[in-house]
PABA-94617 format. One record per residue (C-alpha): residue in one letter; residue number from 1; y, z, x. Coordinates in pm, 1 decimal, always signed. Layout:
<rs>
[r "a" NUM [Y Z X]]
...
</rs>
This chain:
<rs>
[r "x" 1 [-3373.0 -408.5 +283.0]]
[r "x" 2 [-2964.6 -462.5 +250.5]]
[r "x" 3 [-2780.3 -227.1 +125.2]]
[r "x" 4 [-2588.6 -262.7 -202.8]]
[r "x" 5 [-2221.7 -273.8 +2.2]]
[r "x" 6 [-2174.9 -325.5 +393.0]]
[r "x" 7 [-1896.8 -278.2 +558.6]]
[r "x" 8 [-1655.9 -553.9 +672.9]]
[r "x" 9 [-1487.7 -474.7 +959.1]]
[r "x" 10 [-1162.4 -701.4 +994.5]]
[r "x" 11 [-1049.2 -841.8 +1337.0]]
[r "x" 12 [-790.5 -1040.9 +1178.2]]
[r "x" 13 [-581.4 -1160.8 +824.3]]
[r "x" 14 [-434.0 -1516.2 +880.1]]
[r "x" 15 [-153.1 -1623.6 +640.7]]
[r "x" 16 [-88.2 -2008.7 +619.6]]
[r "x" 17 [+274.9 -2041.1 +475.1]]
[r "x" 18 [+263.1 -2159.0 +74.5]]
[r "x" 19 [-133.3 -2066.0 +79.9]]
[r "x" 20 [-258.0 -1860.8 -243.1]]
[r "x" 21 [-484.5 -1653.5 -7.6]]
[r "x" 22 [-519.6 -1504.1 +296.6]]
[r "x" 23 [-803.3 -1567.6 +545.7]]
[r "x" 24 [-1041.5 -1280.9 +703.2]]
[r "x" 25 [-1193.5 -1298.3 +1006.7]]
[r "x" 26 [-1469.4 -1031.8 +1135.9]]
[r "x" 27 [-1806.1 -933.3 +1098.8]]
[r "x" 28 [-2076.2 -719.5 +944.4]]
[r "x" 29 [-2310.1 -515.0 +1164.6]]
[r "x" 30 [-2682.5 -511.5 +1059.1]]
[r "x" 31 [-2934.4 -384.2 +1235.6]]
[r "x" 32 [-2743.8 -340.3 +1536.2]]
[r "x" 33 [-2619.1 -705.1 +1525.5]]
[r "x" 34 [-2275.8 -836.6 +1435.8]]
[r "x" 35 [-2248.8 -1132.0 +1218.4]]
[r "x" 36 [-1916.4 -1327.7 +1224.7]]
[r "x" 37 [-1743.2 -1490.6 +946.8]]
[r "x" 38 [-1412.6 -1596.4 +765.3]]
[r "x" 39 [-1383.5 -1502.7 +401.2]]
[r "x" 40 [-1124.7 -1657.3 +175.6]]
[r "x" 41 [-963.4 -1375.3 -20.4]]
[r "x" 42 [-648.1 -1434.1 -268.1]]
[r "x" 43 [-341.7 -1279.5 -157.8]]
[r "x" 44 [-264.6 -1009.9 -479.2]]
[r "x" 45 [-655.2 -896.1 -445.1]]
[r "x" 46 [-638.0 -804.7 -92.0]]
[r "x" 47 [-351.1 -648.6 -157.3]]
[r "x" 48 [-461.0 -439.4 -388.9]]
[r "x" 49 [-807.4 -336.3 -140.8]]
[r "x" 50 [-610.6 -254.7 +123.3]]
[r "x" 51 [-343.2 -49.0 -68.7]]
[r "x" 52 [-676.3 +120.1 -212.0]]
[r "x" 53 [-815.6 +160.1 +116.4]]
[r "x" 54 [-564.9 +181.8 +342.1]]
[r "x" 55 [-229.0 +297.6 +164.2]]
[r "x" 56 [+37.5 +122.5 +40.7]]
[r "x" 57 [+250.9 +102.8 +380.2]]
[r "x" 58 [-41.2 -61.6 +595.3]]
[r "x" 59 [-7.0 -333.6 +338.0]]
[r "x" 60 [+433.1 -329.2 +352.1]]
[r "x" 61 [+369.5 -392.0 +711.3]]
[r "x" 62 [+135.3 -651.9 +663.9]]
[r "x" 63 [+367.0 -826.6 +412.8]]
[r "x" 64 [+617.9 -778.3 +603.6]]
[r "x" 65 [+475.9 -939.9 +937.2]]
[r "x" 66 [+366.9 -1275.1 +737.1]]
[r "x" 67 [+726.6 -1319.9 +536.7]]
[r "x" 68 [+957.4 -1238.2 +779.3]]
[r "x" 69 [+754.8 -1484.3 +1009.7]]
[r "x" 70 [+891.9 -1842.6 +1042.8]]
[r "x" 71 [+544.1 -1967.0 +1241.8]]
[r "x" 72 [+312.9 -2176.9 +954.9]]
[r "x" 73 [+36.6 -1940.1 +1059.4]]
[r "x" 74 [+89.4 -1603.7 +1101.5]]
[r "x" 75 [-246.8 -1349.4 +1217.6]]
[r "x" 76 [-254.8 -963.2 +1215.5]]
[r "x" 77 [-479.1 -839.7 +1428.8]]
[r "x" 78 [-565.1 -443.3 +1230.8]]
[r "x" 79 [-644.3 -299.3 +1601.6]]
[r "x" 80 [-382.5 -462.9 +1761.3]]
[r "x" 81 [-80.6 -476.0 +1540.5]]
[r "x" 82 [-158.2 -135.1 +1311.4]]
[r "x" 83 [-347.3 +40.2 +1576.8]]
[r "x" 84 [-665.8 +106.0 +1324.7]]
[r "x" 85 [-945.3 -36.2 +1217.3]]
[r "x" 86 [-963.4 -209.5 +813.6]]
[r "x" 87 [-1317.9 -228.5 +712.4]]
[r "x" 88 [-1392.9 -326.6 +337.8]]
[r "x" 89 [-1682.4 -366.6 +145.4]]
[r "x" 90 [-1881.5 -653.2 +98.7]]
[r "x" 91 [-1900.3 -592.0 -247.8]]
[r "x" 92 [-1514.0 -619.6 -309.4]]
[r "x" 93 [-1501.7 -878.3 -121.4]]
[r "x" 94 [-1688.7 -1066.1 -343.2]]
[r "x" 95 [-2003.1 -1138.2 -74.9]]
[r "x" 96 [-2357.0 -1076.2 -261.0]]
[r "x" 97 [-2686.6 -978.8 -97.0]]
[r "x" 98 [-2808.4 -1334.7 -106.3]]
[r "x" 99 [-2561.6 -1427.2 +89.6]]
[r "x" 100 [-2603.8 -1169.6 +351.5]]
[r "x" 101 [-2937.1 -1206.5 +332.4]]
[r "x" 102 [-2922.5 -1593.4 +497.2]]
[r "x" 103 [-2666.1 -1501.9 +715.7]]
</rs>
């Protein structure tokens, strides 16, 4: 049986310049396996997850990073750029147990 939340453990957030939301790529572990996907997220709600789960200067940074960028598409990589891990809950991230279910 799934639990009510799993969580999502982020390997990267990818900005496209003038998009309305950000793009997160990772995976949620079940049983010992990983399952990869990308999960379109607006901007202002991740915003407010991560300053929730994270703090409010992990998400500066990260605003930071994809402003002051002049690429299209910017990535942040959480172990790479922050040196930590950002996992978030399925829940809050809008995913539902049917959908994990026929993952």
């Amino acid at each position: 049986m799934i639990q009510t939340s799993l969580p999502f453990n982020v390997n990267y957030i990818v900005y496209e310049k003038g998009d309305t939301a950000f793009l997160l790529e990772g995976y949620i572990k079940l049983k010992k396996k990983k399952y990869y996907t990308t999960i379109p997220i607006e901007i202002l709600r991740l915003s407010r997850l991560i300053e929730k789960s994270e703090g409010t200067e992990i998400m500066q940074f990260i605003w930071k990073r994809f402003y002051s960028s002049n690429d299209p598409v910017v990535e942040i990589s959480p172990n790479k750029h922050l040196k930590r891990t950002i996992n978030l809950n399925t829940s809050d991230l809008g995913l539902t147990n049917h959908q994990l279910k026929i993952a």
